[in-house]
N, C-alpha and C positions, 0 to 999 in steps of 0.2 A: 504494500500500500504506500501510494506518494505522501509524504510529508503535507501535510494541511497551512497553503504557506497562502490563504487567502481571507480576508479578515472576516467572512462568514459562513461559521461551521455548520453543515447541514445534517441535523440530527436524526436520523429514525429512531423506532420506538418497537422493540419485535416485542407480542405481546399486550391484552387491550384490559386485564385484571386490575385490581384496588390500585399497585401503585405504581403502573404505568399513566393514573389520572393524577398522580402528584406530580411525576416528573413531567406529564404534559405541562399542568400549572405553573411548572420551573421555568421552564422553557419557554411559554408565552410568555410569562415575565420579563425572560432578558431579550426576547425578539421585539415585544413595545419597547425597550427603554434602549434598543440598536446598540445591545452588547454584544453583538457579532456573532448571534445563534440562531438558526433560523426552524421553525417545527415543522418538518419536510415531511416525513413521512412515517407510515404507521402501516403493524403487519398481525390479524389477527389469522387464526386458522381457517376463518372463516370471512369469505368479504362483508358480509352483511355487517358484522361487530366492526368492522372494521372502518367500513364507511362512515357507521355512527358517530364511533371515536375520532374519527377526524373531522367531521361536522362541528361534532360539539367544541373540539381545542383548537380549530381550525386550520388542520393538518395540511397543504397541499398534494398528499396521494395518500390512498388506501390501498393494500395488498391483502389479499384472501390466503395468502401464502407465507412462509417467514422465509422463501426460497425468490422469490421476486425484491421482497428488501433487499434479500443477502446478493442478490442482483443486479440491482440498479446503482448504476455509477456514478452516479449526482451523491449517494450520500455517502458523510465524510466521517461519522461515528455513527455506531448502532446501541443503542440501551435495551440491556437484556435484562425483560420484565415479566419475566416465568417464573414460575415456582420452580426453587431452586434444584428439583427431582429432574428437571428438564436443561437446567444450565447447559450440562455435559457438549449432551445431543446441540443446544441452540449452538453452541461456541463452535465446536468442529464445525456446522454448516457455513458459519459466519469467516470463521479464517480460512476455510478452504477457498470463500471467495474473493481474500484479502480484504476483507472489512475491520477497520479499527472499532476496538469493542470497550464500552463501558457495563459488568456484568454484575447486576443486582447482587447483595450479600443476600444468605451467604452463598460464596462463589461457588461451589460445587457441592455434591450431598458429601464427598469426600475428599480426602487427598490424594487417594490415587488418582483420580479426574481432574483436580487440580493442576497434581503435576504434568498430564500428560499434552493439556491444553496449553497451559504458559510455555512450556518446552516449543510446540507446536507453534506457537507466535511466536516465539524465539528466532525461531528455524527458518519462518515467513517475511521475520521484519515486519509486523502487522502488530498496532500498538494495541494494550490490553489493559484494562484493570480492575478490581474489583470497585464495585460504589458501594464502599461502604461510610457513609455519608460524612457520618460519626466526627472522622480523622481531618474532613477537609472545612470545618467551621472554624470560621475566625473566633468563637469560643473558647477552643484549643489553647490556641497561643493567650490568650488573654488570661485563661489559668496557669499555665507554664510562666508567664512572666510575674505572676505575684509566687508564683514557687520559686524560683529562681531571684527575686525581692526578697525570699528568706519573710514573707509577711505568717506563716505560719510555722519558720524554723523549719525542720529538717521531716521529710515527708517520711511519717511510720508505719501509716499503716491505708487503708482503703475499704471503705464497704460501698457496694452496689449492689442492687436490688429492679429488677426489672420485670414486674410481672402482672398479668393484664388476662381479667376472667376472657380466653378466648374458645375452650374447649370446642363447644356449640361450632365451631368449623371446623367440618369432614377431615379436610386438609390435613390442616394437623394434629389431629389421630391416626392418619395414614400411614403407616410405616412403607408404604411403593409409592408415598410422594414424599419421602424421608422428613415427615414429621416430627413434632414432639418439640417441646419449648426451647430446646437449646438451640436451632440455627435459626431459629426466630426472631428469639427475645435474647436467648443467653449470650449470644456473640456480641451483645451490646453489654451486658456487664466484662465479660473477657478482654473487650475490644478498653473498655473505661480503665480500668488495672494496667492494662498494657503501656495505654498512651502516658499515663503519669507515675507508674511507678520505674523511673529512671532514677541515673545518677545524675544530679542537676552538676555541671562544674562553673565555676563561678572563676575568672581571669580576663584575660582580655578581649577574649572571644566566647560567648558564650553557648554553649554546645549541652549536649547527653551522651552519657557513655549510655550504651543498653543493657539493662538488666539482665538476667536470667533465673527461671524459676527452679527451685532446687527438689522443691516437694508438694506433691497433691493431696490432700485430702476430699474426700467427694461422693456424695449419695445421690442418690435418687428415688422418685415414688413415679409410679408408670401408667400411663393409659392401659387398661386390659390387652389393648391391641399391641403392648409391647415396645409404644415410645414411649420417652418420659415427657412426665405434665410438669412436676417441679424438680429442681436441682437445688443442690449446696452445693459449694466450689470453696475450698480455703488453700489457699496460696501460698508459699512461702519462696522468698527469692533470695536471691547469695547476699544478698547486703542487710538483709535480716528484714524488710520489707514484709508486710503479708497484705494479703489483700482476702476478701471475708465476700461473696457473691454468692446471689440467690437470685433465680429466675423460677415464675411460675405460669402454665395457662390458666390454674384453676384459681387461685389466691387473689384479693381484692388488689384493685389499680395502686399501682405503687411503682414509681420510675424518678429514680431520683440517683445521685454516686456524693460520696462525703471520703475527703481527703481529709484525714488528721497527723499534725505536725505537733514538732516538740509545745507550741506554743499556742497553737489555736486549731481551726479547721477550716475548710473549703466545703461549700453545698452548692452544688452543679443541681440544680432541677432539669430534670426529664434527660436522662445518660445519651439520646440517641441525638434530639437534639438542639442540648442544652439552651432553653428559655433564658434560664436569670442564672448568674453566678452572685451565690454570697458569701464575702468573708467574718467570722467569729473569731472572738478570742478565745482565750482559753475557759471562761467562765462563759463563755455560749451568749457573750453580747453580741449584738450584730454591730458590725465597723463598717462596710461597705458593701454594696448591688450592684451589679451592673446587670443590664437588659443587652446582651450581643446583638448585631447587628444581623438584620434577614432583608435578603431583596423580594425573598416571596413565603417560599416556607423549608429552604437551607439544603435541597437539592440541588438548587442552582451553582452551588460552589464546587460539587463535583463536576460538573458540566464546564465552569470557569476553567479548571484544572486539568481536565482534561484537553482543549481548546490552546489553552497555554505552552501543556506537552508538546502540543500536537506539532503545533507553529514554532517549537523548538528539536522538532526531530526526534525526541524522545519517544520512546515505546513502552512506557511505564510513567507511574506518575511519582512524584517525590513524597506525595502524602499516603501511599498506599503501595506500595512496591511488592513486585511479584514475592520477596521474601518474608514478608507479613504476611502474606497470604496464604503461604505456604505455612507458615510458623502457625498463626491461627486455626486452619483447618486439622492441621496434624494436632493440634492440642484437641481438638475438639473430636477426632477420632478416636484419640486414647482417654479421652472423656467417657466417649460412648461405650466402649470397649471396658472399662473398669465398669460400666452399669448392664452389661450383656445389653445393649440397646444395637440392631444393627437393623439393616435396609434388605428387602428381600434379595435384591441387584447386587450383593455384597455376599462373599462367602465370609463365614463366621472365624472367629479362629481356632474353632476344634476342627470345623472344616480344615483350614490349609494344617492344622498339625497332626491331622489324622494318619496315622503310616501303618497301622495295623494292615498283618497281610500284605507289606512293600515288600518287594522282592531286591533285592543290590546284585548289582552286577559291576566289580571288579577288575577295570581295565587299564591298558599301560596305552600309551600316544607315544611314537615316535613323528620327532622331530622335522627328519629329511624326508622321513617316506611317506609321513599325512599318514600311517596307516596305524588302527589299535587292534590291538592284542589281550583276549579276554584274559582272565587267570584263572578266575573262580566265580560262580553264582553260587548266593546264598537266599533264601527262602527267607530273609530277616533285615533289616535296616545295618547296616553299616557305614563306617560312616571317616575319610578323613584319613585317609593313606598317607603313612609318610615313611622316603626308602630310606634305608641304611647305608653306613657310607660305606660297606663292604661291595653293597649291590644286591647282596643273597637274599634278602626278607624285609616286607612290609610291616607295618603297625597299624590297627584299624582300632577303633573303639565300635561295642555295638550293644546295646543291654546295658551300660553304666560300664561295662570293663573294659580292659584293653588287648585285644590278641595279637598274636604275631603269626605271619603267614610266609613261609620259604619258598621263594618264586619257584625253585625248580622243580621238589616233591608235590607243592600244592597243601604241604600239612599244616594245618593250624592250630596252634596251642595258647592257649590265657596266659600270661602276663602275669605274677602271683602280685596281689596288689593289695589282700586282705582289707580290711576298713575302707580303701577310698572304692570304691566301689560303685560310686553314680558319675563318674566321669563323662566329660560332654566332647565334642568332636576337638576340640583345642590343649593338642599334645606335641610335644616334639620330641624324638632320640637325644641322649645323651650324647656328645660325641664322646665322650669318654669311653663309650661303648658296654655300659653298665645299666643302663636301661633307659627311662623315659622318662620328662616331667609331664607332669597333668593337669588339667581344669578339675577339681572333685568337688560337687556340690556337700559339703558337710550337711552332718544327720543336725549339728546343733539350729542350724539356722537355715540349709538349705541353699546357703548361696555358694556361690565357687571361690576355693581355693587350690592355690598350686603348689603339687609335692611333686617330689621324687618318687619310683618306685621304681624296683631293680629285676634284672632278671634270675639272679641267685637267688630270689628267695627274702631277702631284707627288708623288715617293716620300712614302710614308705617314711620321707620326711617331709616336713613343715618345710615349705620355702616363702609364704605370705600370709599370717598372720590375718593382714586385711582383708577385707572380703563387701563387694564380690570381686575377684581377679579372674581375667581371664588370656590364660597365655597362649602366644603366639611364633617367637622365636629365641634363639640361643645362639649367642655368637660362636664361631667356630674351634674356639677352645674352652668352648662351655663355662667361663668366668660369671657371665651376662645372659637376663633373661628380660625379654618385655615382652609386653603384654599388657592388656585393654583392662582400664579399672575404673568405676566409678566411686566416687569421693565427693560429698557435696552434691551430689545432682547430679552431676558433670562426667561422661563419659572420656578418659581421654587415654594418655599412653603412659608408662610407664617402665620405669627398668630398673632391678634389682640386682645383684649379687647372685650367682646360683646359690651359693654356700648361705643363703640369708642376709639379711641386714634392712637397713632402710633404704626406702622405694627414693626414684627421683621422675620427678613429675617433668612430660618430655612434650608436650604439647596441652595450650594452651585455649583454642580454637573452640568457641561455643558451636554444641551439636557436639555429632558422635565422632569419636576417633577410633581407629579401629585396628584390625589384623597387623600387628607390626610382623617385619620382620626383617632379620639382620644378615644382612649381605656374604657371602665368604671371609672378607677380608674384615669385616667389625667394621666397613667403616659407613655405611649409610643404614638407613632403618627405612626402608617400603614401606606405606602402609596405606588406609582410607581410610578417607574423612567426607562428612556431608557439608562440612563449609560452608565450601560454594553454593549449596543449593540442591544440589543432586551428589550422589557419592560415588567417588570418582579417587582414582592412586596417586598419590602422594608419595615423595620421598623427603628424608632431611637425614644431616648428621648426628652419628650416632648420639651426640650430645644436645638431640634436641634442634640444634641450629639451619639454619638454610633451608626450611620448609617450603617444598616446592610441589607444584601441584603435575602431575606428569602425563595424566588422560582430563580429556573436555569431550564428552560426548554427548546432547543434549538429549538424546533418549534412553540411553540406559544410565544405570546403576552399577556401577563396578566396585567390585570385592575382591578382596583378599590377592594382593599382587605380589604372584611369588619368584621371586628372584634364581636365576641355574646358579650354581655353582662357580662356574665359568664368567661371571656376571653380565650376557651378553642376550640374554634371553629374561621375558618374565612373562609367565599367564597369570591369568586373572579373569574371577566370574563375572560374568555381565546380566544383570537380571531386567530385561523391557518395563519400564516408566509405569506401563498400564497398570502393572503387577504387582508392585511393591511400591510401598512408600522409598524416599528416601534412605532412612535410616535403617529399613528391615532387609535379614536375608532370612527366608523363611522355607521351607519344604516345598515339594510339589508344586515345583511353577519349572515351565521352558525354560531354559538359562544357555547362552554361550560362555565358551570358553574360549579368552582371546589370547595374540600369540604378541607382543611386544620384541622389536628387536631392535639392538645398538649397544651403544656404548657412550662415553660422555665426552669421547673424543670426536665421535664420529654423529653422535647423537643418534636421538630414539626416534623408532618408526610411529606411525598411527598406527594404534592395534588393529589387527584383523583377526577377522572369527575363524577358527581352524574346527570348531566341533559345536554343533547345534543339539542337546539335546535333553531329557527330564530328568532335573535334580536340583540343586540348589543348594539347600542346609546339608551339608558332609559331603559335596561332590569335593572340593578341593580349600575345605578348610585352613588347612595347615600346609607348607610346603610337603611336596610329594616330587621333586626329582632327583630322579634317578643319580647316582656319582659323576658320570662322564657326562653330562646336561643335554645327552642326546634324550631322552624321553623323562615323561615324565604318567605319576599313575591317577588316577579319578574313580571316581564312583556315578554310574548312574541310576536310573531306579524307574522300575516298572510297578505300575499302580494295578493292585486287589481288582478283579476281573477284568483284567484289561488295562 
């Protein structure tokens, strides 16, 4: 789509429900008063509605179609004013046509849809955002700057409350129109916490570092039909922040957010969008009101912002940016998910971890010749091959333990491991050649720690204390061990001593850090991170330093990039956008395996896909090549009938 380099933006409207008559209203507002918007067009499924609706806001074209909008080349943004069950479907129609999209909160019923859409305008050059109104009111800044006045001292804490007798609509009791008050109403209390629980810095330029949240707590009470009616949300963030939010459809009208500071408080009337702001001291005197400023009724400001973008070549807006978007949805999926609330369009998650009756099939990739070589099928989940550096035998975990399999007999024998015993796919060989360390979820708690355990026989040891730890690699004289740990909230990396001691914290980066792993020579550490946005390989020095991002792929997901020997080669899983969030690698999904090749002299190729096929969680975990870095081994897996 061309840059919008003309001073009147021609809006459609796909969609003719409750609040495509606001954003109409928006929109005549700034077209009388020749702010450079003009209300061009309107698309219902039906012409009949359609007509009407542009009668009454006085549209210049109606469409019976939302494929004749996403068609006509006169206009210069589309406002997508579907229930949000239909986002998905309306956006793919809309960017396949190269239509700049402004798309009703909330953006997607998910994040997987999310991601796969913003990727997909990525990919297009086709500018995109959500409207979520909230973010673009000159309200906003006018609270920020009495927080950043320090008129309330130092912000501690947050309660919001957003909730409005709506049951009585079909809609949202629907769980196949992904109903239920959280992408309703709740996104508006989430959205409120978010925007003002920052680090305000105060110097010569003043700015916000961004928070991040470290802990949820969070209930729900549910429509029969299986959405929720009301939410609790309690928050806690790394700066000791909390934020206290409640959304209801069922509970009496109540929309209001209250910021409390060492010294007074802030009362925002109505979170979505904000009426009156009052400031209080700390004995609940009132000091000051303000009434924020509206051209109509504060839709209009995303439309402003949009417009602004547009005419600056931007493909996203600065009040709303694809990674908010992204951050809120994905909160708001493991919202749902902690409440068993899902969408019929949505497999559950006992669905994707269901592996009963998986079958694994055990196989080696060579290199030069593209060709694999089974070893063994097992009637059971295994999971996470890693060779020897003799070459003679594999390590697999499968059932909590760890076996070992001799490529040339095909015999397989358990690993004596005694007590650790629920081991997960995240193990590596000693080089010492004494056995293995492990991920083992302990019986006290359940979460993963990493021992030793040997192949003589020797009770396992304690190598982290902390917990959960989850490891990944061991330098090549087995000194050094890292591996993915959370602490605070925060997923990131770490590296220990093998012999024990204390951890050193090796990445910094909000989101997940992930799969380290340490080179031959000790001197770089591989690993992935969702940073960026999508999770994608990464490298930096062993000490943490020069982190560098080494794959940009805008639809998939890569994991786990594991380095030859020879350091000239590295695969790594690749899981498609649609299928996983970000952050997860999960079972039973299509996944590639791609082939990286260079050097740092010569530099690294763009990965290409060397093996298309079903597996995911345990195909290649942990490193698995072979000594001579000509092959390396995987697991794939055939699902219960079929």
């Amino acid at each position: 789509m061309e840059t919008v380099g003309k001073s009147v933006l021609k809006l459609g409207i796909l969609g003719c429900g409750h609040i495509a008559t606001k954003m109409a209203a928006a929109v005549k507002a700034l077209e009388s008063r020749g702010m450079g918007v003009e209300a061009y067009a309107v698309a219902s499924r039906t012409l009949d509605k359609a007509t009407k609706f542009a009668d009454e806001y006085k549209f210049q074209k109606a469409y019976g179609s939302y494929l004749e909008l996403a068609e006509d080349p006169q206009v210069d943004l589309i406002y997508v004013a579907t229930p949000h069950s239909e986002h998905y479907n309306n956006i793919l129609l809309c960017l396949e046509h190269g239509k700049n999209l402004l798309v009703e909160k909330a953006f997607t019923a998910n994040a997987l849809m999310a991601s796969e859409v913003v990727a997909l305008a990525e990919e297009k050059g086709v500018f995109l955002c959500e409207a979520m109104w909230t973010r673009f009111l000159p309200a906003v800044q006018m609270v920020k700057d009495w927080i950043l006045a320090r008129k309330i001292g130092k912000v501690e804490s947050v309660e919001a409350d957003f909730s409005m007798p709506l049951s009585h609509i079909e809609r949202l009791r629907n769980p196949a129109l992904a109903g239920g008050a959280l992408l309703d109403l709740g996104i508006y209390s989430l959205t409120f916490a978010d925007i003002f629980l920052t680090d305000p810095q105060i110097g010569g330029t003043c700015g916000e570092v961004e928070n991040h949240i470290v802990q949820t707590k969070t209930s729900c009470v549910k429509f029969d039909t299986g959405v929720d009616a009301t939410d609790w949300i309690d928050l806690t963030y790394a700066n000791g922040q909390v934020a206290h939010l409640k959304t209801s459809m069922v509970a009496p009208l109540k929309n209001e957010g209250v910021l409390y500071g060492a010294n007074g408080f802030i009362r925002v009337q109505n979170l979505n969008d904000m009426v009156e702001i009052q400031l209080f001291d700390r004995s609940g005197t009132l000091l000051e009101s303000l009434t924020p400023p509206r051209i109509e009724n504060c839709y209009e400001y995303e439309v402003l912002a949009c417009k602004a973008a547009l005419e600056r070549g931007l493909k996203e807006c600065a009040e709303m940016p694809h990674r908010k978007t992204m951050q809120i949805m994905t909160q708001m999926d493991m919202l749902r998910q902690s409440w068993g609330v899902s969408y019929p369009f949505e497999l559950s998650p006992g669905e994707v971890w269901d592996r009963s009756g998986d079958r694994s099939f055990l196989e080696v990739y060579d290199i030069e010749s593209g060709e694999t070589r089974l070893l063994k099928e097992f009637d059971k989940v295994i999971e996470a091959p890693n060779w020897s550096a003799d070459g003679k035998f594999l390590t697999f975990n499968s059932e909590g333990r760890i076996y070992r399999l001799e490529i040339e007999s095909g015999e397989v024998t358990e690993v004596p491991s005694y007590f650790v015993n629920n081991c997960n796919n995240d193990h590596v060989l000693s080089p010492d050649g004494q056995g293995l360390f492990v991920s083992h979820h302990t019986k006290e708690d359940g979460l993963s720690r990493i021992y030793k355990i040997f192949f003589d026989g020797r009770m396992p040891e304690l190598v982290t204390p902390l917990a959960p730890s989850y490891l990944h690699g061991v330098t090549a004289d087995g000194s050094m061990l890292a591996y993915c740990a959370e602490r605070n909230g925060e997923y990131d990396i770490y590296a220990i001593p093998a012999a024990g001691g204390n951890e050193t914290q090796l990445t910094v980066a909000l989101g997940l850090n992930d799969g380290p792993e340490y080179d031959c020579d000790g001197e770089y550490i591989w690993f992935n991170s969702v940073r960026s946005g999508r999770m994608q390989a990464w490298r930096m020095k062993s000490d943490g330093s020069e982190q560098t991002q080494m794959t940009d792929d805008p639809h998939w997901n890569t994991w786990f990039p594991h380095i030859s020997p020879d350091r000239k080669k590295v695969v790594m899983l690749a899981y498609h956008e649609r299928d996983v969030r970000p952050g997860e690698h999960v079972p039973n999904k299509n996944v590639e395996i791609r082939l990286m090749t260079g050097s740092d002299k010569l530099g690294w190729s763009t990965p290409r896909t060397i093996l298309k096929l079903f597996g995911g969680q345990g195909t290649i975990n942990v490193n698995s090549w072979s000594p001579d870095s000509r092959k390396f081994a995987f697991v794939r897996y055939e699902r219960k009938n079929g």
